[in-house]
C-alpha positions as CSV (number, residue, x, y, z in Angstrom):
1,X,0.0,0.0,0.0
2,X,2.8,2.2,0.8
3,X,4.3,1.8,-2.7
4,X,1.4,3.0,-4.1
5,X,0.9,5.9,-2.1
6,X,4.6,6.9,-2.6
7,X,3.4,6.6,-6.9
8,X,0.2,8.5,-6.5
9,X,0.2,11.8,-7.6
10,X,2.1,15.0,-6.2
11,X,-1.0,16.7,-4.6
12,X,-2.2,13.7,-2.7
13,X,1.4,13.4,-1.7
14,X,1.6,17.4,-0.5
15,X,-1.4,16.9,1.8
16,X,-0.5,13.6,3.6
17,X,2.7,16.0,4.4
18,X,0.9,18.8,6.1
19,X,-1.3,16.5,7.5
20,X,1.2,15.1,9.9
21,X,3.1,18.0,10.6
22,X,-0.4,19.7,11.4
23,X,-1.0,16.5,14.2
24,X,2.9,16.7,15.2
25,X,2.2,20.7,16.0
26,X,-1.3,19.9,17.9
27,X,0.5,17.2,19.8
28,X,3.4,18.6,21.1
29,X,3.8,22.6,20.6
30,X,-0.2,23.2,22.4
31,X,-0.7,20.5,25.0
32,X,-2.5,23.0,27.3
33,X,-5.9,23.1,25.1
34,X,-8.7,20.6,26.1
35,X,-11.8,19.8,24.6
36,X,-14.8,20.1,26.5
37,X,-18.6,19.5,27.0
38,X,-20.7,22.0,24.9
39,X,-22.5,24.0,28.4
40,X,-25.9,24.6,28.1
41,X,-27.3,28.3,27.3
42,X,-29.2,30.0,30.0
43,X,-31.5,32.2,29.2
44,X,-31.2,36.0,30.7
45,X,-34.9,36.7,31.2
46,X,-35.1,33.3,33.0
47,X,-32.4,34.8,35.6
48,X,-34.1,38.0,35.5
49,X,-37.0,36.6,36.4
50,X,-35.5,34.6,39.4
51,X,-33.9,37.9,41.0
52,X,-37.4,39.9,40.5
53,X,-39.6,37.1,42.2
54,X,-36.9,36.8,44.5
55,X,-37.0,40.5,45.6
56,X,-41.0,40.5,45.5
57,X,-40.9,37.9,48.5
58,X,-38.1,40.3,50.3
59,X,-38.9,44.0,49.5
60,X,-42.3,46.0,50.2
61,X,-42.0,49.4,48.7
62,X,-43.8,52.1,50.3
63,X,-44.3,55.6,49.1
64,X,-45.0,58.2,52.2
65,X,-43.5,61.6,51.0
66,X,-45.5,63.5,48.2
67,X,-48.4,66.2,48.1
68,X,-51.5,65.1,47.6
69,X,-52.1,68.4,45.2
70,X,-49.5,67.8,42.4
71,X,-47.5,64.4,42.7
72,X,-45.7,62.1,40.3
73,X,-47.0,58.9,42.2
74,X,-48.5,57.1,39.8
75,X,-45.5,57.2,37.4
76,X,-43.3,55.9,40.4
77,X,-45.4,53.6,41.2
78,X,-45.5,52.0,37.6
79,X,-41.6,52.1,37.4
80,X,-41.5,49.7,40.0
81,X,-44.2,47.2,39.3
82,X,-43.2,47.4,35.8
83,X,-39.7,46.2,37.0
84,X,-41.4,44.2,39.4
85,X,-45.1,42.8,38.6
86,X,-45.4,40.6,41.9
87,X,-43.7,43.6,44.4
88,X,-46.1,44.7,46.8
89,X,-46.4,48.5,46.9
90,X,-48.8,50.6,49.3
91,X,-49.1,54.2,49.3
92,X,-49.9,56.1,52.5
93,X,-52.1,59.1,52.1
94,X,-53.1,61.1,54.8
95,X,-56.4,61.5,53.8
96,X,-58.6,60.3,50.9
97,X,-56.3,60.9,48.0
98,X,-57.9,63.5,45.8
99,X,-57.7,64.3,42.7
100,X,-57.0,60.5,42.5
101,X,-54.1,59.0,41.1
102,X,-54.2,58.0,37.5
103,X,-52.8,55.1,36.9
104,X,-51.9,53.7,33.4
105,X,-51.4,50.1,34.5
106,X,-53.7,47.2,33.9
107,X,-55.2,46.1,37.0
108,X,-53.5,42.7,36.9
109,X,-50.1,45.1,37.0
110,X,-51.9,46.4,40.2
111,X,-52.9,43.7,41.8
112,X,-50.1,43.8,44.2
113,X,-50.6,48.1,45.0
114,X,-52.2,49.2,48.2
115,X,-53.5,53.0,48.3
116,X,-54.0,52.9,52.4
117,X,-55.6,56.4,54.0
118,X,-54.3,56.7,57.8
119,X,-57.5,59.1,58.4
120,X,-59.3,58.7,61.1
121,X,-62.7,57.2,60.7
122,X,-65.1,55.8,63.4
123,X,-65.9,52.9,61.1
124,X,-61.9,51.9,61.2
125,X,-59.8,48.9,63.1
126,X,-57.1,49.5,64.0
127,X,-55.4,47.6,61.6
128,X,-56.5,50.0,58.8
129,X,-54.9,52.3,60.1
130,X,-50.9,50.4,60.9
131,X,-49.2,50.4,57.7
132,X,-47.4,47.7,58.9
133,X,-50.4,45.6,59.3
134,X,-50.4,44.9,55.7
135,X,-46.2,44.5,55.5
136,X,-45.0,40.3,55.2
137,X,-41.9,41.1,54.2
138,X,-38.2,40.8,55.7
139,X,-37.8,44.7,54.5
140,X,-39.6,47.8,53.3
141,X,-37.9,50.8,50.5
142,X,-39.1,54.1,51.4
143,X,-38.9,56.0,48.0
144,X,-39.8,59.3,47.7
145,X,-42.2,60.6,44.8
146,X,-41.0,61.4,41.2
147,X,-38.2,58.2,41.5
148,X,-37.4,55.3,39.1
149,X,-36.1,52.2,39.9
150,X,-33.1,50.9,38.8
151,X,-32.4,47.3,38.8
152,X,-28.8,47.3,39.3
153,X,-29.3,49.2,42.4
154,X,-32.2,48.1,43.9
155,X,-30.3,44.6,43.8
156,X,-27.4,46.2,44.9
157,X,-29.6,47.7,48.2
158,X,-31.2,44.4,48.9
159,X,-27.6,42.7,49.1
160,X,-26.4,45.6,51.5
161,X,-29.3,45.5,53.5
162,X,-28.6,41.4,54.3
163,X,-25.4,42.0,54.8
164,X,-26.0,44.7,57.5
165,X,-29.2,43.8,58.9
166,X,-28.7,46.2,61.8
167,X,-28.3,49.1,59.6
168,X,-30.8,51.1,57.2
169,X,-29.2,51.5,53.5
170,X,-29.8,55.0,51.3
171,X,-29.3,55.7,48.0
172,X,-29.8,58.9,46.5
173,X,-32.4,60.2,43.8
174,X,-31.0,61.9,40.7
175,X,-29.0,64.4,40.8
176,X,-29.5,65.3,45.0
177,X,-26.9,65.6,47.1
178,X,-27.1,63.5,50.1
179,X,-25.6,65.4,53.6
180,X,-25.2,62.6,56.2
181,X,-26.0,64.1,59.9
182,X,-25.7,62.9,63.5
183,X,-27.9,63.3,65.8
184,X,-28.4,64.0,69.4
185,X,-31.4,64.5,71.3
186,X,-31.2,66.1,74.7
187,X,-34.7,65.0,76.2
188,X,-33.0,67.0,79.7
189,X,-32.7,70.0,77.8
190,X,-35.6,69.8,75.8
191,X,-33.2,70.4,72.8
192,X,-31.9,68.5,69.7
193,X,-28.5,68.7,68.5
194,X,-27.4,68.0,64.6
195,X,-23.8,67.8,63.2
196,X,-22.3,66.7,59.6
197,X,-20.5,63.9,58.9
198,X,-18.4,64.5,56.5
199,X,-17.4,60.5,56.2
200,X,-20.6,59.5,55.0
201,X,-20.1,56.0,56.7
202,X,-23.2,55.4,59.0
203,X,-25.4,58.4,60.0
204,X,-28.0,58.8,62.3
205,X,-30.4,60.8,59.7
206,X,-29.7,62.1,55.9
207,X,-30.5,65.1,54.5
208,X,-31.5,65.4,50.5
209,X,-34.1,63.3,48.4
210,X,-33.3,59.7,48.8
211,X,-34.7,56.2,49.1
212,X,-34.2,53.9,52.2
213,X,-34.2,50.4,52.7
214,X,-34.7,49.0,56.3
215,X,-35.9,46.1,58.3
216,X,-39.4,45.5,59.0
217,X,-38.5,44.4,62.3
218,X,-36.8,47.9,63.3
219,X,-40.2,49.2,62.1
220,X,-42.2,47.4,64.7
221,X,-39.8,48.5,67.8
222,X,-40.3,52.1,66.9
223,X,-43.9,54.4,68.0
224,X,-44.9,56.2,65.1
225,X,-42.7,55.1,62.0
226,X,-44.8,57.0,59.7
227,X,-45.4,60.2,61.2
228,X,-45.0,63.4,59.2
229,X,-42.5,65.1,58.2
230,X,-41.3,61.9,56.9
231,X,-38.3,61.0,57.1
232,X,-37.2,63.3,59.7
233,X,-39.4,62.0,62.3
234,X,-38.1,58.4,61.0
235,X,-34.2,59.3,61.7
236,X,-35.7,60.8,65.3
237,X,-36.7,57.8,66.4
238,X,-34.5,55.4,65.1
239,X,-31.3,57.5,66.4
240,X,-32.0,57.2,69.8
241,X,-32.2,53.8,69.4
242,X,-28.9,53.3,67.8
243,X,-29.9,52.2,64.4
244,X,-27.2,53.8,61.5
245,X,-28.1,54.7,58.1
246,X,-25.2,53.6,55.7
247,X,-25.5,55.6,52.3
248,X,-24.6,53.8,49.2
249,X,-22.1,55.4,46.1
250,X,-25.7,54.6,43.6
251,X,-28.3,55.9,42.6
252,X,-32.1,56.0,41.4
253,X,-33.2,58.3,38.4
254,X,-35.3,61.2,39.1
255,X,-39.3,61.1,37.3
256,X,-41.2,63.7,36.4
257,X,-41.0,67.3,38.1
258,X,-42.9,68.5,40.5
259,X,-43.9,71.7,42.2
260,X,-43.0,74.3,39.6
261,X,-44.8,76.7,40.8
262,X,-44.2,79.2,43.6
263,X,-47.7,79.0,44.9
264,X,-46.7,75.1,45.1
265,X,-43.6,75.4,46.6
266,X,-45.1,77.5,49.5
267,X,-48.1,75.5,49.6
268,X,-45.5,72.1,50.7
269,X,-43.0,74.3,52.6
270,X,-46.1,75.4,54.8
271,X,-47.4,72.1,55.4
272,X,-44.2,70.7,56.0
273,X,-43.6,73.3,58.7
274,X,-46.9,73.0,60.0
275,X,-45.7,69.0,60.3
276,X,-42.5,69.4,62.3
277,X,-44.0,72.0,64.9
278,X,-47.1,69.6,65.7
279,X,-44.1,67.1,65.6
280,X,-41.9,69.0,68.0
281,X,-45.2,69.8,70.4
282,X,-45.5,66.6,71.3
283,X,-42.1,65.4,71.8
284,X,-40.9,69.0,73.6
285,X,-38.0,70.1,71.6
286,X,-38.1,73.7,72.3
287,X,-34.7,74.4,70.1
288,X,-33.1,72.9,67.1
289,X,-29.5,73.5,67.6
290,X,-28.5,73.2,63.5
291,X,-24.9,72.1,61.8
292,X,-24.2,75.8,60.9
293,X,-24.3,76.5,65.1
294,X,-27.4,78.2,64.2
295,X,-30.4,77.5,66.8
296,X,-33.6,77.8,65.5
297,X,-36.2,77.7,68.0
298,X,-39.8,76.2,68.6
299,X,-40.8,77.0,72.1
300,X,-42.4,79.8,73.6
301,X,-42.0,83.8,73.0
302,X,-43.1,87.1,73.6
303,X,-46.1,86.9,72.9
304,X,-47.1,83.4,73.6
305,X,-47.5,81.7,77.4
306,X,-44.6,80.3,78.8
307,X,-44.0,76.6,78.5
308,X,-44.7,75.2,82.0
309,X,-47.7,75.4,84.1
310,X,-48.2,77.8,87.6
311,X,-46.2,76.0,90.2
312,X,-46.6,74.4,93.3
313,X,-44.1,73.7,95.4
314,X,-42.1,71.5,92.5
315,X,-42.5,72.9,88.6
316,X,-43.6,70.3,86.2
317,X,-40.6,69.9,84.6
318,X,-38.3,69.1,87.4
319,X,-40.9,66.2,88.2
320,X,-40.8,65.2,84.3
321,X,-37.0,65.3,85.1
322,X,-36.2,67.7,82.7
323,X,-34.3,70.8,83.1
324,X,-36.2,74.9,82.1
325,X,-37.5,74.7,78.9
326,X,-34.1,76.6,77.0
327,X,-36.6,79.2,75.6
328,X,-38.1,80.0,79.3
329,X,-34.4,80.0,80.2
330,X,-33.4,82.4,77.3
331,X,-36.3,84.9,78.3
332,X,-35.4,84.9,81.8
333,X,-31.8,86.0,80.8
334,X,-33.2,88.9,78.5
335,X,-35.7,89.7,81.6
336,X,-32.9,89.6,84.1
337,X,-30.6,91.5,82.2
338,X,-33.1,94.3,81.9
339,X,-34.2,94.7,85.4
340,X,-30.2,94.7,86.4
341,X,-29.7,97.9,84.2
342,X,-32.5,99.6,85.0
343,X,-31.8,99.6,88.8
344,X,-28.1,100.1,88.6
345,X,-29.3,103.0,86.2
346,X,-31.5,104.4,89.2
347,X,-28.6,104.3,91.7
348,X,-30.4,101.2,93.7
349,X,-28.0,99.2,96.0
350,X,-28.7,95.6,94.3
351,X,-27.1,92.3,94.1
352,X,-27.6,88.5,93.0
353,X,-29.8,86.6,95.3
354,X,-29.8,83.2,96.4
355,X,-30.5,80.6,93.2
356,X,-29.2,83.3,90.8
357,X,-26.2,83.7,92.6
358,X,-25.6,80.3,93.0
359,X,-25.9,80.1,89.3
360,X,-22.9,82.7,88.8
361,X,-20.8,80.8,90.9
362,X,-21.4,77.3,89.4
363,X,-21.8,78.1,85.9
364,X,-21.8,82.4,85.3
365,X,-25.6,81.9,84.5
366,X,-29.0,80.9,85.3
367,X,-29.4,77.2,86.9
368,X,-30.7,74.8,84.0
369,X,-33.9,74.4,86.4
370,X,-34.9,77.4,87.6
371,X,-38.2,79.0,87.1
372,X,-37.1,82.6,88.1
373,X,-34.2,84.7,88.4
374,X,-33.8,86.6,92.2
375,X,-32.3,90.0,92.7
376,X,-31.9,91.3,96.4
377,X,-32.0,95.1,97.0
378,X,-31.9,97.6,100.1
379,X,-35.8,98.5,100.9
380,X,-34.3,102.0,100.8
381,X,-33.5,102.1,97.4
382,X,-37.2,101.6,96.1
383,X,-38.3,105.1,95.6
384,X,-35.3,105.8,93.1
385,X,-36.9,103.2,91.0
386,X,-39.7,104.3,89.5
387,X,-41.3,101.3,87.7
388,X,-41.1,99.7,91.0
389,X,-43.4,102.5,92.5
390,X,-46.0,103.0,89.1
391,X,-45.8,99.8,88.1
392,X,-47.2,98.4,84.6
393,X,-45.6,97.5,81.2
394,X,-42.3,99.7,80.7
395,X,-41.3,101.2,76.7
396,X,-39.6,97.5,76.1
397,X,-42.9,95.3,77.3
398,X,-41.4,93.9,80.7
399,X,-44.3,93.8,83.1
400,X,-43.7,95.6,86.7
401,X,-45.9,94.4,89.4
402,X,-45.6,94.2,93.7
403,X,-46.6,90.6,94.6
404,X,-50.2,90.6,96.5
405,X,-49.1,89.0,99.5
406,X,-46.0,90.0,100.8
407,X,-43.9,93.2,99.9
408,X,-41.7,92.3,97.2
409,X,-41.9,92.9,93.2
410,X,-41.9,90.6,90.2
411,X,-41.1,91.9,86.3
412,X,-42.3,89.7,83.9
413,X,-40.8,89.3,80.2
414,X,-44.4,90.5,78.5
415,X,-48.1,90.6,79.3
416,X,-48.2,87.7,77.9
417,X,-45.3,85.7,78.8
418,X,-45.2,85.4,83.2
419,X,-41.7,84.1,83.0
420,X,-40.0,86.5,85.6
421,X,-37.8,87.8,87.8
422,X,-37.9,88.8,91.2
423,X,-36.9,91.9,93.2
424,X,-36.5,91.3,97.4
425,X,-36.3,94.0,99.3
426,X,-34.2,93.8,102.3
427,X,-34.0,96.2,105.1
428,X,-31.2,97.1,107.8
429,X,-31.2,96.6,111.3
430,X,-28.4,95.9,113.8
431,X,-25.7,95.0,111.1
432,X,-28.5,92.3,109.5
433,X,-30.2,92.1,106.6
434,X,-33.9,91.0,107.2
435,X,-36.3,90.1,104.7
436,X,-38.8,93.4,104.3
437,X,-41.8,91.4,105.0
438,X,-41.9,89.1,102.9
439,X,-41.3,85.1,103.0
440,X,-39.7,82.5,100.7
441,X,-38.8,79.2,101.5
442,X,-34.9,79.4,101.3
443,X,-34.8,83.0,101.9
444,X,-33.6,84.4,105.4
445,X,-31.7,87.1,107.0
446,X,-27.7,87.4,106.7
447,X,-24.9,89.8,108.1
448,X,-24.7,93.2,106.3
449,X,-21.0,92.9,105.8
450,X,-21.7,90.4,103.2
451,X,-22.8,93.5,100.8
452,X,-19.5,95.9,102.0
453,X,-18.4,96.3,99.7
454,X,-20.6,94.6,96.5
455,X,-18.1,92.3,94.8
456,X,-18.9,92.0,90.9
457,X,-19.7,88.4,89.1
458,X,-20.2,86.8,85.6
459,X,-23.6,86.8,84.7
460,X,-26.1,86.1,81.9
461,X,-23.2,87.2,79.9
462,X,-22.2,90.7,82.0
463,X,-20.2,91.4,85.1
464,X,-23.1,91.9,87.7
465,X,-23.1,93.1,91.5
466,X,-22.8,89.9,93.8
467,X,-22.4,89.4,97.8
468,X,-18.3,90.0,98.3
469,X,-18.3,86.6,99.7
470,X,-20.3,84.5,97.5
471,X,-19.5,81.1,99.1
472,X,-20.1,81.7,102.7
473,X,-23.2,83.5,101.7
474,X,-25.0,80.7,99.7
475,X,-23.3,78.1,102.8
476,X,-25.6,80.7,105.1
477,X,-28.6,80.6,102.7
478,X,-28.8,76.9,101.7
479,X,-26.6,75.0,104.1
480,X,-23.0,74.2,104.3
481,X,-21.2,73.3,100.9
482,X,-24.3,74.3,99.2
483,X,-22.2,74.7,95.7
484,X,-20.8,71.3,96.2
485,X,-24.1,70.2,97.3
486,X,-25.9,71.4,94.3
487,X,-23.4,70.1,91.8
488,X,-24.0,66.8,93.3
489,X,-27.9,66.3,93.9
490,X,-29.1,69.6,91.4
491,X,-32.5,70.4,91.8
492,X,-33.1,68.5,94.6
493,X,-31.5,71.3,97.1
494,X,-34.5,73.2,96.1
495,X,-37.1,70.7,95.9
496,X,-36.4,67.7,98.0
């Protein structure tokens, strides 16, 4: 056979050549290829569907910030159940959502939408009105109106939100810019406390349009999860219990615009103020103390009643174990400052009296839980003041009156306002200072020397006239060690 192969014809004879010389180069120059099995195709949609069911069973998106007068709900809305036909999705309205949403979906797309109204309604149980009633799943995505989902990050939020399941995860919308904040709020001081972080790592609240994914078990451990202004009152309640928001470097695309107008814009700003001060009422934050060191304030003023009760024997908000209400505090200072000048203007022989001296001594101002400022002066010094002798509302609105039962005086910051400060005369005799008939529970008499001469003190922010021995004084007044005992047990030297 060979012999006629080797007499065939040149051609056949060229490609039995190559032939082995192809097989020698296969066999020995590329040993590192391999054949193998032919996998089998998987279809994308199949896997698409498999994540979107998958999500459906974890995820309940809710949507809780929009107007009811001009919204981009029902777009949102059909962004994610178009993404997502078997998500469940509820909308809270505050009230009967008019003019109704109009939804371009078929009403199998719908199936899975809730449109809940948190009104009240005598005809309601109260599960129509917990949102959370008609929650099953592991987590609910706030997302704020006029938003569009995006796969990638949706996904991306769920796998965040697993992997820290003590943490809340944000994203932003479009094109806003996210400020992460920290929180603090001083329920002693009636006051809340907000700083930047300029990390971004975990925050106590965010600032900026964004969505937020979180566990539906945190939900059920907090009071009011949905109150307005949402989310603010959200981050308020979940900072104190310790629960971070992480924000994530994604984001989801921004829908249609809303509130064009001005009237619009004002109509929202308005209702969103009216939110956070019926918000503020009844959790008693009197001042905002913002990033800027700006304090913005929400208690009361001049022209509004103060913010505690009349007292007896105890105020309310020692019992509350709280400290003044800041604002009550900051109007006593402006009060106290006044009546200072205007009798060191009229020549009277004045000083710092008992709790408002031992304020300059501890701190150079009020006590945090006073509910008046004191002022001692010599009984023969009252006709050179004459607001103290006519009496009435001076040319700045501070209210002059003589107490009905005893003879001492009491200004007032306004009409209005009966936070106060008062004025206790005291009258000579025998090197003593006696009270000039007139009683207070921790007031007595005390040796004239104390006042020769009038030593000067740090007070409400000016140098004020003070007892030249401020110690032993407040020792005579309030017991031995009275500053040390003060510092130690507070408000309880005054009301045991």
């Amino acid at each position: 056979m060979l012999h006629r192969l080797l007499r065939g014809r040149l051609t056949f004879k060229v490609y039995i050549i190559l032939g082995i010389i192809a097989i020698i180069v296969c066999g020995y120059l590329i040993p590192q290829y391999k054949i193998y099995p032919i996998a089998p195709v998987t279809s994308p949609s199949l896997a698409h569907s498999h994540s979107t069911r998958h999500l459906s069973k974890l995820v309940t998106v809710i949507f809780r910030q929009f107007e009811d007068f001009e919204n981009d709900i029902a777009e949102s809305v059909q962004s994610f159940v178009s993404a997502y036909p078997n998500i469940p999705v509820l909308v809270l309205c505050e009230r009967r959502q008019y003019p109704p949403f109009q939804f371009s979906a078929t009403n199998i797309t719908l199936r899975n939408v809730k449109i809940i109204t948190l009104e009240f309604k005598l005809d309601t149980i109260p599960n129509d009105l917990d949102p959370l009633s008609y929650v099953s799943t592991d987590y609910v995505l706030f997302v704020p109106d006029a938003s569009r989902v995006s796969r990638r990050v949706f996904q991306l939020m769920a796998v965040s939100a697993t992997t820290y399941p003590t943490q809340a995860i944000a994203v932003g919308v479009g094109n806003s810019r996210l400020v992460c904040q920290q929180l603090k709020w001083a329920y002693m001081d009636w006051t809340l406390h907000y700083s930047k972080d300029s990390s971004k790592k975990l925050c106590d609240a965010i600032q900026g349009q964004h969505a937020l994914m979180i566990k539906t078990s945190m939900l059920r451990s907090l009071p009011k999860p949905f109150a307005l202004p949402f989310p603010e009152s959200l981050y308020l309640q979940t900072a104190i219990r310790n629960i971070k928001v992480q924000i994530l470097d994604s984001k989801f695309a921004i829908g249609r615009s809303v509130l064009k107008t001005t009237v619009s814009k004002q109509k929202a700003s308005k209702r969103q103020r009216d939110y956070r001060l019926a918000l503020y009422k009844e959790l008693g934050v009197k001042a905002v103390m913002k990033e800027d060191g700006r304090v913005q304030w929400f208690g009361c003023k001049r022209e509004s009643q103060r913010c505690f009760p009349p007292v007896q024997r105890t105020p309310s908000y020692v019992l509350a174990g709280r400290n003044t209400p800041p604002c009550c505090l900051r109007n006593i200072r402006r009060t106290v400052t006044h009546v200072l000048r205007a009798l060191l203007q009229a020549g009277a022989r004045c000083w710092l009296e008992t709790t408002s001296l031992l304020g300059a001594v501890m701190r150079g101002d009020l006590l945090p839980w006073v509910e008046y400022a004191e002022i001692g002066i010599h009984a023969g010094d009252l006709t050179r003041v004459s607001w103290l002798q006519r009496g009435g509302a001076d040319n700045d609105g501070f209210v002059w009156e003589r107490a009905t039962k005893g003879h001492y005086y009491r200004v007032a910051y306004s009409a209005t306002n009966r936070v106060y400060v008062l004025i206790l005369p005291f009258t000579s005799r025998n090197g003593t200072m006696w009270p000039a008939d007139w009683v207070l529970a921790h007031q007595r008499e005390f040796p004239e020397r104390h006042l020769h001469p009038l030593a000067q003190i740090q007070f409400v922010g000016r140098h004020s006239p003070a007892p030249n021995d401020a110690r032993a004084f407040l020792d005579l007044k309030l017991g031995p060690n009275a500053v040390e005992k003060c510092d130690r047990i507070g408000p309880k030297l005054l009301y045991p």
